[in-house]
N, C-alpha and C positions, 0 to 999 in steps of 0.2 A: 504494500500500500504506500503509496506518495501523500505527504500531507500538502494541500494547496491551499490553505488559509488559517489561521486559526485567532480566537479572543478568548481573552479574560475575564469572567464574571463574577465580579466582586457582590457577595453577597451578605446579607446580614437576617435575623430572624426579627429581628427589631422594625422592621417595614413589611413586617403582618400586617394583615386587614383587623379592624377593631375586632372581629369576630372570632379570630383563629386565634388558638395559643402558642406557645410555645416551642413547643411539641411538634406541630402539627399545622403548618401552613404553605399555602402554596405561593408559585410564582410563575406569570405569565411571558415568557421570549417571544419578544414583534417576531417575526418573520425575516422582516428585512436588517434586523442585527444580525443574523446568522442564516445566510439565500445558501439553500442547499439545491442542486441542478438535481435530475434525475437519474444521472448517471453517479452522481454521489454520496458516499459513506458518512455519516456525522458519529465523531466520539467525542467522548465526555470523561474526564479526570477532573478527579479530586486532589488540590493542587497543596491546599491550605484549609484548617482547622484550627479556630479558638475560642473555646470557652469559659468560666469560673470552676474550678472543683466546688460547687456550695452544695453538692448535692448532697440529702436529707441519709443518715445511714438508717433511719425509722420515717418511711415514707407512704404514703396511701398503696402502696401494691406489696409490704412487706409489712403492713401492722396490725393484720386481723389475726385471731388464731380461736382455737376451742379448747372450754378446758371442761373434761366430760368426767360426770363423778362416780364413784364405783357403783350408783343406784342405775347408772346409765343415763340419767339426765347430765345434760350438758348446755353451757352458759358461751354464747360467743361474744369475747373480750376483741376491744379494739383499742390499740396504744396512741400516743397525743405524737404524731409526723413531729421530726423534730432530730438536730444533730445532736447526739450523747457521748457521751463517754462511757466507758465500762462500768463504770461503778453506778451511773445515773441512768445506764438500761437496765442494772438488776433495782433501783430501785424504783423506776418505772413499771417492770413487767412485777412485781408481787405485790405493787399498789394497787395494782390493775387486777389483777385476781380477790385481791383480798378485799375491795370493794363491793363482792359474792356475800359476803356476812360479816357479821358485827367481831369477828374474829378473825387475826392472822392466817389464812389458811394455807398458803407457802412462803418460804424463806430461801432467798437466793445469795447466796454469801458474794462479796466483789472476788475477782480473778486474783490467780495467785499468779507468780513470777514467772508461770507458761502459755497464763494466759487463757486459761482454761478454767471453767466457773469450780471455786472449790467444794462447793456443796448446793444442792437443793434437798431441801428439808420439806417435809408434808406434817402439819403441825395439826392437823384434825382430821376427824372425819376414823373410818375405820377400811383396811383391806386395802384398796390401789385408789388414784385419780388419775386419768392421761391427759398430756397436752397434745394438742392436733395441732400442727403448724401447716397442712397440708392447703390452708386457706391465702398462703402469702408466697411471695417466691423468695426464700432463702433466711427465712427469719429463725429456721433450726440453725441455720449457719451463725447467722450473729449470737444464736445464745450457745452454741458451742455441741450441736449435735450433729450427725452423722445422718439420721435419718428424720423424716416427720412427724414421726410419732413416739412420745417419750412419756413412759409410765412410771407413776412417784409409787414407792410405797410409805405406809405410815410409819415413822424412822426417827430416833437421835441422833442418829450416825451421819454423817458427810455420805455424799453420795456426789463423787467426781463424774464432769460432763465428759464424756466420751472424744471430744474433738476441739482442736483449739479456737478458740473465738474469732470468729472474722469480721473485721471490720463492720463489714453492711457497706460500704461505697461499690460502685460497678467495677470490676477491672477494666472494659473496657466499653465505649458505646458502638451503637453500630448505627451508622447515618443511612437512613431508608430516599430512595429518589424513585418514584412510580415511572419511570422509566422503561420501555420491553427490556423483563428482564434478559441478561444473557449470562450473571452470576448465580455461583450454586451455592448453596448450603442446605442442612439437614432440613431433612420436614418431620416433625414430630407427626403428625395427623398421617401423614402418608409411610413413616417409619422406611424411609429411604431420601438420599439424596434430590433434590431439583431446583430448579430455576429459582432464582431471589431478587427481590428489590432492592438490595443490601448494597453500595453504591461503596462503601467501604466502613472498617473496623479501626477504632481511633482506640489507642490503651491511654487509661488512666493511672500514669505513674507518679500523679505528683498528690505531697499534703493535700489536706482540706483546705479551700479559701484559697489554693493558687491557682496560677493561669495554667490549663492547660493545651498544649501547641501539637498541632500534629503537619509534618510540609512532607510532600512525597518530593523524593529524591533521585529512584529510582526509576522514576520515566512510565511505565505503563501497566503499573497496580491501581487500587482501585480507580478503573475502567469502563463505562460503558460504550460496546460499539454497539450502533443502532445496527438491527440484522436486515435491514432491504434497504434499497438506496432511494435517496429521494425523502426520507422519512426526518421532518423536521422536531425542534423542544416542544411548539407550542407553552401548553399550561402541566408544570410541573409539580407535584407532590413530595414533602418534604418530611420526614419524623425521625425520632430518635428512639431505640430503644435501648432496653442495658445489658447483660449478659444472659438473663433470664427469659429476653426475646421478649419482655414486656414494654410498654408505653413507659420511657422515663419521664418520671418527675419531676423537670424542670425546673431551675429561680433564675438565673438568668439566663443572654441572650446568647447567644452564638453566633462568631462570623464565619465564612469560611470562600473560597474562591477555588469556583469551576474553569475547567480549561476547555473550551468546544475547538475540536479541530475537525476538519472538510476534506474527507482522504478521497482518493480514485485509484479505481483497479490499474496498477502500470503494469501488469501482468503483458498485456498486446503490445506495451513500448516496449518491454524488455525482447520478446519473440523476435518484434521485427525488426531490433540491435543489432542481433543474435544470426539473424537470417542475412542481416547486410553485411555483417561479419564473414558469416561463410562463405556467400559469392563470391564478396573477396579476398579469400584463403584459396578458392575454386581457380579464379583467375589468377591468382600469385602464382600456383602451383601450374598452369596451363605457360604461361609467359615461360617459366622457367625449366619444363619439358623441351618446351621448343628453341629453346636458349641453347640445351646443350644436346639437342638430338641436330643441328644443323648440320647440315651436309659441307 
C-alpha cells in the first residue's frame, strides 16, 4: 500500500454535545476534510492518549455485592463510589454490612505488611454467612479474594484473605471507535475469538491523580484499515472501557489524536516496474547475443 495523503485529528472529549458523557460520545468528519476516491483505502491510528488517573478504585460497576445469611435470606449492600485507601475500604465494607442490625455483624481487620486483609471475623448470627461479589466486576479482587464467593464462619480466630489486595484502579483502558471493525479480541458471549471495536489498549502505569500518556511509536498498532475502498469516517462513536470490558467511570476529560491516512493499491505500479524491467533485461540480453555472435 502507498500512502497518498494523510491529517491529524486532534481530539478532545470535552466538545461533547450537552447530552453525551464522558464515556461515550461521538464525533462527526465533513467529508471534505478527509475526500477518499473510490479506488481508495482510508486508515486510522491512534497517535496520542491523555488522560487524569482520578479514577474511582470503589466505582458504580464494582460497589454492589450480597451478603446472604445462613437462613438463606440475603441483603444486597451497595458501597459510597469513592477513592480509598486500604484501611478506609475495610472500614467502608463492615459499615456497610453492619448497617443489617443494630449489631457488628463483620469485622475486617486493615492489611498486614503483604497486603492481604489479616482477618475477617463473623461476630453473630450462628453456622456460615457468604458474600456474593458476583454483582460487580472485580470487587473480590480489591478485598483480596480469588474467587466471588466467600463464606465466613462464626469465628474468634483470624481468618487470612486468600489473595493479595488489589488496588481497584484498571490496568489498562481500552479506547472503543464504532468503526468496521477489523481488530480481534475474545468474545465472552461467543467463547471464541472475533472482530472488535477496540481501536487500541492504553496501560495505566502511573499513581493516582497523574497524567496518564500513551504516543504510538511504532508506526502501525492500534490500526484501523477500512476493509473496501471508497468507504469514508462520516459520524464516529467513541467509549472507554477498563479491563473488565465494562463502561469506565469516568471524572475527567480525555484528549487524544487520530492519524487518517489515504493508501492505494501500488500493487499494478509495482507489476508494470517489474514488466518494464524485464523487456529491458530481454533486450540487454538480445543487443549482447548479437554483439558477440557477429560474423
Amino acid at each position: 500500500m502507498k500512502v497518498l495523503r494523510k491529517k491529524l485529528f486532534f481530539l478532545t472529549s470535552r466538545d461533547r454535545q450537552g447530552t453525551e458523557s464522558i464515556n461515550n460520545f461521538s464525533v462527526i468528519f465533513p467529508p471534505n476534510l478527509m475526500h477518499v476516491q473510490p479506488n481508495e483505502l482510508l486508515r486510522i491510528t491512534l497517535v496520542y492518549f491523555s488522560t487524569l488517573n482520578s479514577f474511582f478504585n470503589i466505582n458504580s460497576t464494582n460497589n454492589t455485592f450480597k451478603f446472604k445469611w445462613n437462613t438463606g435470606n440475603f441483603t444486597t449492600c451497595t458501597l459510597t463510589p469513592g477513592n480509598y485507601t486500604l484501611a478506609q475500604i475495610c472500614t467502608l465494607f463492615t459499615s456497610t454490612i453492619s448497617t443489617l442490625t443494630s449489631t457488628t455483624v463483620l469485622t475486617v481487620s486493615c492489611p498486614d505488611t503483604t497486603n492481604n486483609y489479616s482477618s475477617w471475623i463473623l461476630n453473630t448470627g450462628t453456622g456460615t454467612a457468604t458474600i456474593d461479589f458476583s454483582l460487580s466486576d472485580g470487587l473480590h479482587l480489591i478485598m483480596g479474594f480469588t474467587t466471588t464467593l466467600k463464606i465466613l464462619s462464626l469465628s474468634t480466630t483470624a481468618t487470612k484473605s486468600t489473595k493479595c489486595m488489589y488496588s481497584g484502579s484498571p490496568t489498562f483502558l481500552q479506547l472503543h471507535a464504532n468503526m468496521p471493525p477489523q481488530n480481534c479480541s475474545y468474545n465472552i458471549t461467543q467463547n471464541s475469538v472475533n472482530y472488535s471495536d477496540i481501536l487500541a489498549n492504553i496501560p495505566v502505569i502511573v499513581p493516582t491523580y497523574s497524567q496518564i500518556l500513551f504516543q504510538e511509536f511504532s508506526g502501525d498498532n492500534n490500526t484501523f484499515e477500512f476493509p473496501a475502498k471508497g468507504m469514508r469516517l462520516g459520524t464516529v462513536n467513541f467509549y472507554i472501557t477498563n479491563n473488565f470490558r465494562t463502561p469506565m467511570p469516568l471524572v475527567d476529560d480525555y484528549d487524544f489524536v487520530l492519524k487518517a491516512e489515504v493508501l492505494i493499491d501500488d500493487e499494478n505500479e509495482h507489476l508494470g516496474v517489474s514488466k518494464q524491467m524485464l523487456d529491458l533485461h530481454k533486450l540487454q540480453t538480445l543487443n549482447l547475443d548479437h554483439y558477440f555472435n557477429r560474423s
